[in-house]
N, C-alpha and C positions, 0 to 999 in steps of 0.2 A: 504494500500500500504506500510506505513512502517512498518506492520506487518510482510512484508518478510524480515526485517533486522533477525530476529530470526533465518536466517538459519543459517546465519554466527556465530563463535563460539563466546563466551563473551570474546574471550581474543581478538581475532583479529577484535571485535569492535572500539576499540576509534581508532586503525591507518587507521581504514576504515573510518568510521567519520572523520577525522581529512583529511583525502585525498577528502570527500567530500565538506569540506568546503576550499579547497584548491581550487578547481574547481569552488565554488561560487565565490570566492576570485579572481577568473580571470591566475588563474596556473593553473598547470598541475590535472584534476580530476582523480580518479583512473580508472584503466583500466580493462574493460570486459576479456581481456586474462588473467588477477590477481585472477578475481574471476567467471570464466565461468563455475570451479565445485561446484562452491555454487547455482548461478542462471542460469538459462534458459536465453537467452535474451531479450526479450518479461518482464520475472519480473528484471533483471538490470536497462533496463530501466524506466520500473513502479519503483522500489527500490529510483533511482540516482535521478530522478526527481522528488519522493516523499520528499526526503530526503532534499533536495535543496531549492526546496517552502517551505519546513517548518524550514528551516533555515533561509533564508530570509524572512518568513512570522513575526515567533515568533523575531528575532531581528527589523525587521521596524516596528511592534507594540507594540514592548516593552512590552512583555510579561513579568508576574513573575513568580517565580520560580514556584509557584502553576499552573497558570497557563498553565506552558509550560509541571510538572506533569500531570495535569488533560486531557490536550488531547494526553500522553504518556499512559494511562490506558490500554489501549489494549497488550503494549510489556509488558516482562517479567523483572523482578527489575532489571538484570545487564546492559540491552540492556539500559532499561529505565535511568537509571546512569548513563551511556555512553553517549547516546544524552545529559543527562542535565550537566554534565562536561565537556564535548566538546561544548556547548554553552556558557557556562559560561566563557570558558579559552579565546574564540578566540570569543564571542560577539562585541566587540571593532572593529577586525578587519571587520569580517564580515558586520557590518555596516557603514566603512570605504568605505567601498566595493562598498555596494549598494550606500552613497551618492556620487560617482566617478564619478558613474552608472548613476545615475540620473543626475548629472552636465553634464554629457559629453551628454547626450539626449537631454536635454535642449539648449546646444551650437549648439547641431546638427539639433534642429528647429528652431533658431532663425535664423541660418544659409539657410534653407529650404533645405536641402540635406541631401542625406543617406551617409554613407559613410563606410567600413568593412575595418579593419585592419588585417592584418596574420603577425603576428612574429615569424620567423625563429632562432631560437639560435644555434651557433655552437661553437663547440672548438674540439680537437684535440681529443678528446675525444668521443665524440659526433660523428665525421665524421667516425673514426677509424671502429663505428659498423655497418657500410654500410647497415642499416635497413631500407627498404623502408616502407612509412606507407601511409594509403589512408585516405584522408578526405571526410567524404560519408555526404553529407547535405541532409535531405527530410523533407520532408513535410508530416505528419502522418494527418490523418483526425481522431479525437475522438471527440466522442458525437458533429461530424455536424460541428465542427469548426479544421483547420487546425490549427498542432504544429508542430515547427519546430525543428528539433533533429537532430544533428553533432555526426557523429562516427567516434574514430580514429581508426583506422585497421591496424595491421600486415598485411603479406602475410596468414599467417594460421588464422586468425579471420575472415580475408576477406573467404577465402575457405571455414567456417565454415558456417561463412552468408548463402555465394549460395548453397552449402547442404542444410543449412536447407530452403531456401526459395527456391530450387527444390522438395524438398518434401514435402512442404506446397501446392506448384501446383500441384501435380500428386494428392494427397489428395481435390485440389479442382474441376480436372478435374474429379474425380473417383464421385465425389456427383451431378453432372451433367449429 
């Protein structure tokens, strides 16, 4: 899975890295309309979420350098330098991150209640580009157990979705 980082060129790797750990980080992740000529979204999502577990995998197990090389084996040396410089820079934070993560879970079972927060930011700026955006939440069923995956969506990403998830139907009614 993070063998599709490779599509993307080696220069516009670390700011893509670096937006993906922005995203573990609890900000803004990069955006499918950023990079929808690199990937299909079916591999974005494989991509983001590969990318993401093995940012927080290799920082909450305190991986070394070696190891965090040896299960990069499969990308190619710049891609592979890219993930290991971008964990290196922002490790600190990112395990900031996760321990937040974990305290605020824990508060939230001692408590016995779920509880979902949405923050809205604005400024004058912000409202000025009258951009509506959609928050798609679902529920994906892989290998028998349900994952839960958040899209944020323009008006044109959104459009993009239902094309292509009308022609995924016509293609599964046609095999019927």
């Amino acid at each position: 899975m993070i063998k599709l980082l490779e599509k993307l060129p080696p220069t516009e790797c670390p700011k893509f890295l670096h937006r993906v750990v922005d995203g573990v980080c609890g900000r803004d992740p990069p955006r499918f309309g950023d990079y929808g000529s690199t990937w299909s979204l079916p591999e974005w999502m494989e991509v983001l979420d590969g990318l993401s577990l093995f940012f927080r995998f290799a920082v909450g197990k305190k991986c070394s350098d070696e190891e965090v090389q040896e299960s990069l084996l499969d990308l190619g040396g710049g891609h592979r330098e890219a993930v290991l410089a971008c964990l290196k820079g922002r490790g600190k934070e990112i395990r900031q991150a996760l321990v937040e993560r974990t305290n605020a879970v824990s508060s939230a079972q001692l408590h016995d209640f779920d509880w979902q927060i949405k923050l809205a930011m604005s400024s004058d700026k912000i409202s000025s580009l009258q951009m509506a955006l959609l928050s798609l939440s679902l529920d994906v069923k892989q290998g028998g157990a349900l994952k839960p995956v958040t899209l944020e969506l323009n008006r044109e990403e959104l459009q993009t979705l239902i094309n292509s998830l009308e022609a995924a139907n016509k293609v599964v009614l046609q095999l019927k």
